[in-house]
Structure formats: structure tokens, C-alpha cells
TORLUMZA-99046 format. One record per residue: x, y, z of N, C-alpha, C in turn. Coordinates in steps of 0.2 Angstrom, whole numbers, plus 5000, padded with zeros to 4 digits. Last residue first. Example, Ala and Ser with C-alpha at 12.3 -4.5 7.8 and 13.67 -1.06 7.14 Angstrom:
506449895035506849955036506450005039/506649725039506249785039506649845039/
//
This chain:
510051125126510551185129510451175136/509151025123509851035122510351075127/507851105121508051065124508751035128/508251175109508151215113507951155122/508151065098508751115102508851155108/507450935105507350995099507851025102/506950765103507150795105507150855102/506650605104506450645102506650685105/506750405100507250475103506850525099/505950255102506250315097506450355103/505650095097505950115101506150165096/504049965096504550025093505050075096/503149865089503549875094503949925090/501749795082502149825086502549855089/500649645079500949675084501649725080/499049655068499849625067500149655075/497649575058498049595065498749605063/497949655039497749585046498149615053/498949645024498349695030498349635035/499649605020499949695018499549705023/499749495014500149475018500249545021/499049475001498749455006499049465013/498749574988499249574991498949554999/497449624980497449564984498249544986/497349734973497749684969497549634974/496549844978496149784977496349734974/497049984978496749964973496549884972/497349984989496950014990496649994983/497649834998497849884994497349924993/496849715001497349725007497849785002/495849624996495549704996496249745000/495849484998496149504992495749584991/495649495012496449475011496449505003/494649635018494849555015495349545013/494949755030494949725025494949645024/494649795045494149735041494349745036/496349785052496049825049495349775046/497549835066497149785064496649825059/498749815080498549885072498049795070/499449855096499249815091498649855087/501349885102500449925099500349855094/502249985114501949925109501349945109/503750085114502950085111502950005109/504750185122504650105120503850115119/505750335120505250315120505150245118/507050455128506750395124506050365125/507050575134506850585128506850515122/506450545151506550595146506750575139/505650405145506050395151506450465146/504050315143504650365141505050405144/503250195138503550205143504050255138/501550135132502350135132502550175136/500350035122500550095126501350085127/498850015111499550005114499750055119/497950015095497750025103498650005105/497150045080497750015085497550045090/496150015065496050035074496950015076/495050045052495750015054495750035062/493749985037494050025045494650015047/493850055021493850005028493950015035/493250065004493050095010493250035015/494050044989493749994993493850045000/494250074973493950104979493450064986/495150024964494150024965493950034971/495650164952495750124960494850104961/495750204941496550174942496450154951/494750244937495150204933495650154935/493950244953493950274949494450234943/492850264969493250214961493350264955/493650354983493150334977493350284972/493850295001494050284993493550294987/493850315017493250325011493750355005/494150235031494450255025494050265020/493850245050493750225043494050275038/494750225065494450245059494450205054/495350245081494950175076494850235072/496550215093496150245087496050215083/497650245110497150205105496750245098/498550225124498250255117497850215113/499550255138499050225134498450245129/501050295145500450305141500050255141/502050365158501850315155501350325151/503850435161502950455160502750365156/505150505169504950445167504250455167/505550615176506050595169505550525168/505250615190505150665187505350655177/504850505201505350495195504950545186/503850535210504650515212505050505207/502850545204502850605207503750565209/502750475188502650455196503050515199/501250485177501850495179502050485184/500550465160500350475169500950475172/499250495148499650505150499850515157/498250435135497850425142498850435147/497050465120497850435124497750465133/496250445107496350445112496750445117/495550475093496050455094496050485103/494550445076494550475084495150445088/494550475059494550435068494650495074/494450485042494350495049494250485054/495150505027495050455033494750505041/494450505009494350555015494450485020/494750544992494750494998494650545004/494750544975494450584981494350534987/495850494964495150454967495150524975/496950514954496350544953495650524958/497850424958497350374956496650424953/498950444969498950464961498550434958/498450414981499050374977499050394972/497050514980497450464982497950414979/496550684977497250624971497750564975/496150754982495750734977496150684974/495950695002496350734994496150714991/496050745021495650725014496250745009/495850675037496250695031495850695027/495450735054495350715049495650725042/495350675071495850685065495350675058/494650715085494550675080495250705075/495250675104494950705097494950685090/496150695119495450655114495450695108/497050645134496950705125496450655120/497250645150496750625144496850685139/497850695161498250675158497950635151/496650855163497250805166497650775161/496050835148495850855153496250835157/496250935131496450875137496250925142/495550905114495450925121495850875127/495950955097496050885103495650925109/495950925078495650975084495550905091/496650915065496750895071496550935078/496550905047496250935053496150915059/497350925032497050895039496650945041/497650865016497650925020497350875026/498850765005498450775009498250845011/499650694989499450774995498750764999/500850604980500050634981500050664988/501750464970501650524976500850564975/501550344964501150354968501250394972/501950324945502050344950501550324958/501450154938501050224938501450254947/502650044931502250084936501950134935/503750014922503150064921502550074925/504750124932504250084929504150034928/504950154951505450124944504650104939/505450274961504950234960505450204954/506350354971506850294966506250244963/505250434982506150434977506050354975/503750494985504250404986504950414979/503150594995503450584990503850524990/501550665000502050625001502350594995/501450825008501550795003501850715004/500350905019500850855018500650835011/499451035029499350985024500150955023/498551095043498851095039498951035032/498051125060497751115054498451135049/497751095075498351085072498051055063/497151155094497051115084497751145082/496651115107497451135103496751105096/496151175123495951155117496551175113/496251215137496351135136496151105129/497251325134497051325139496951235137/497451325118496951375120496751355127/498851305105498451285112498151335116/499151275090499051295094498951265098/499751245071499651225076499751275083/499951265054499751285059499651265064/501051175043500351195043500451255051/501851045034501651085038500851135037/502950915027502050945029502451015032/503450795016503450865016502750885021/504050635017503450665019503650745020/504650505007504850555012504250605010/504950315008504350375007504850475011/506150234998506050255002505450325003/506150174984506850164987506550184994/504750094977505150144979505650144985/504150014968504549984974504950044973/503049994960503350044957503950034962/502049864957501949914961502749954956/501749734951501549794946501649854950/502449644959501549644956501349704952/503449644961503349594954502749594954/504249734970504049764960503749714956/503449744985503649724980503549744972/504049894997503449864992503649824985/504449955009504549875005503949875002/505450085017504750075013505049995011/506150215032506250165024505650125022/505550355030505450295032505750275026/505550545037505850475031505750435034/504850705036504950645037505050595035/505150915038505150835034505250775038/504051025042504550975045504650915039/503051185049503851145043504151085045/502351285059502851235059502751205052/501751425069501751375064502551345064/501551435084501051455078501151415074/502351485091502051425095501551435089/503451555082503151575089502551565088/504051405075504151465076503251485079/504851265070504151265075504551355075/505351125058505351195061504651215066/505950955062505251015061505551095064/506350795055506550855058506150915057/506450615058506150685056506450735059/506350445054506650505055506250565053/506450285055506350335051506550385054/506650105048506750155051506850225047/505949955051505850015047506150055053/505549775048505749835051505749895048/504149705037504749685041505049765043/503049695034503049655040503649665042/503049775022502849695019503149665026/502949915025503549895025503649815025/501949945028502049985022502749955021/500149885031500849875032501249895027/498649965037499049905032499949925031/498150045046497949955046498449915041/498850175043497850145041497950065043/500250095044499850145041499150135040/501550045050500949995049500650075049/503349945049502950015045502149995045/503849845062503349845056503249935056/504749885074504749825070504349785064/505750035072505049995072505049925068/506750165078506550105074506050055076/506650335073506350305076506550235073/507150505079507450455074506950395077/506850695079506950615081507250575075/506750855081506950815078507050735082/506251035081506550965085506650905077/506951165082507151145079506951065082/506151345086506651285089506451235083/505851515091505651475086506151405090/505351605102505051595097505151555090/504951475117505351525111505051545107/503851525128503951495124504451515121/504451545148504151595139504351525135/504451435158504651465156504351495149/503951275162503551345163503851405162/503451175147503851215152503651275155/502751035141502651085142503051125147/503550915131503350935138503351015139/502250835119502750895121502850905128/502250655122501850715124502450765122/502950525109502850555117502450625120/502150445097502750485099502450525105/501350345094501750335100502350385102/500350405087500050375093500650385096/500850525074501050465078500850435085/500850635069500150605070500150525074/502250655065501650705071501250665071/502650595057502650575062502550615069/501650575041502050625047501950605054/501250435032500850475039501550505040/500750335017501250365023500850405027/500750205005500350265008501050295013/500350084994500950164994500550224998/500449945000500050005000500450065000/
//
């Protein structure tokens, strides 16, 4: 599945720590992350096996932000796909906080270097919308994506979920926080020439432990597609969707942390 996510929207990357100190006006964070499955909407972009990724984000006074993202990718070239070297994610947009309300609206390109023909390319552009509420240690809210040009198929798709996370800490070990997360949605694909537009749900749930700026995430991802529905165009790549477990170990950090 030629898909991808910016790793801002990532269930398991760890909370901003809020400080009591002025906000800067601008900082630079950045991660690197390794996982033992690339798993996107329910389906696996990496055919099951490990991935590792990275990012880095401009962030200026507390408004807007810039960031690129890279994962390595595994899609094979003997079904017709175009097996690109690697996805890299162009986003940005707007993001806030209003006391216990944040929204985070913007848009992302996703770009896959080294496709190979005759494949039909698969880069293409989302826009968002991330409106959250936290209460204590609880952040709720819906996500919503849309584009006119899924995978490069001309097909208008929209996903949208609800996502959860449940954050807590021990008053004796000021550097260590615990979570627990979760998110269900559905996928709305049109048909069109070049995709038959198959509509699914997908969810994961998991949690994890982060110890200041390392982070241990497990998670289980699961989708109702049918084995021969497990792309978006329906080639029936059986091995892309179904439960799966996992696990991931990241660093995240920003300059102004550093210092």
C-alpha cells in the first residue's frame, strides 16, 4: 500500500513537555525512530518487516511549523507496484493551544524517490484537521484527512478517527511517564480507473513508557479488510493487512531542549 503518515500524528510519539518558562520563538525538534513493522491505516507499508525513520520540524512562535519525514518502505515490484527506494513526507501547517483546546490544521506531501516503471507513480497530498481536548492526563479528538488524488489514482478519499491517549507519571521519578492509546477509523475511497475504491476500518490500541527523551511503544493495528481487498486498489496482496503486533523504540528531541 503506497501510503504514509507524518510522524506527528503518531499514537506513540511522546507528549510535548510543556515548560514553565516563555515559549521560544522558534526551535528545531527532531527524532529518529526504529520499528518492527511500518503499519499505516491497518496496512503494512513495510511487507512485515522493520523500518526505520526520522524527522526533523521547524516550529516558530508556537503557531506554525515545517517538518520533513523518512521511512524506509518494502513494496514488492513483481505485482505491478513501482517499489520505491523510500517514502519522504513534506508537511506543515498551523498548530495551537487554548488552555485545554489545541487544533493543528495543515497539509503533507507524500513523496516516494527511486519509483521504477512502468508503474504508475504514487506520490500525492493530503490536507488535515486535528482538533484535541485534554483533561488531566486524557487527550481526545477526531483527525481528519482528505485529497482529490489518492495514490495518484485521481480518486477523492477522506479518513477519519477518533483517537485517544491516556498519559501518567510517578511523582518520584520526574523523567519517566507512562501512556496508553488508541484509534479506530474508517477509510472512504472513490472508484475510479485506476482504483476500485474499497471503504475499511482500521484501529490500534497499545502503550509505552518514556524515560525523558526515549520512548518503548507496543501496539496492536488491525483492519476489516479482506485478504484479496489488502491495497487500496484491490490487487489482493494477502500478507499487507490483518492483525499484526508492534513494537518500537524512538528518541525525540529539539534544540532548545539541548541547551
Amino acid at each position: 500500500m503506497m501510503v504514509g503518515a507524518a510522524s506527528a500524528a503518531d499514537l506513540a510519539a511522546p507528549e510535548p513537555i510543556v515548560e514553565a518558562s516563555v515559549t521560544p520563538v522558534w526551535d528545531i525538534a527532531f527524532g529518529v525512530k526504529l520499528t518492527s513493522d511500518y503499519v499505516f491505516r491497518g496496512i503494512t507499508n513495510s511487507k512485515g518487516n522493520p523500518a526505520v525513520q526520522g524527522y526533523a520540524e521547524l516550529q516558530a512562535f508556537d503557531w506554525i511549523y515545517a517538518g520533513i519525514w523518512s521511512s524506509s518502505v518494502d513494496f514488492s515490484s513483481k505485482y505491478g507496484y513501482s517499489d520505491p527506494s523510500s517514502e519522504v513526507d513534506l508537511y506543515g501547517g498551523f498548530r495551537h493551544t487554548w488552555d485545554y483546546f489545541s487544533l493543528d490544521i495543515g497539509g503533507l506531501y507524500y513523496w516516494y524517490p527511486g519509483e521504477k516503471g512502468p508503474a504508475r507513480e504514487t506520490d500525492y497530498w493530503e490536507i488535515f484537521a486535528k482538533p484535541s481536548f485534554t483533561f488531566g492526563g486524557l487527550s481526545i479528538g477526531p483527525t481528519v484527512y482528505w485529497t482529490s488524488d489518492f495514490v495518484n489514482t485521481s480518486a477523492n478519499a477522506t479518513y477519519l478517527s477518533g483517537v485517544a491517549k491516556y498519559t501518567f507519571a510517578l511523582d518520584s521519578q520526574p523523567d519517566l511517564s507512562f501512556y496508553v492509546s488508541g484509534e479506530f477509523g474508517k477509510q472512504w475511497v472513490e472508484r475510479t480507473k485506476y482504483n476500485l475504491g474499497i471503504d475499511y476500518l482500521s484501529w490500534n490500541a497499545g502503550g509505552g513508557v518514556t524515560y525523558k527523551a526515549v520512548t518503548l511503544d507496543l501496539r496492536y493495528s488491525g483492519a476489516d479488510l479482506k485478504k484479496r481487498e489488502c491495497t487500496p486498489q484491490g490487487f489482493g496482496l494477502k500478507s499487507w493487512c490483518g492483525d499484526r503486533f508492534m513494537a518500537s523504540l524512538s528518541f525525540d528531541t529539539s534544540l532548545n531542549k539541548l541547551k
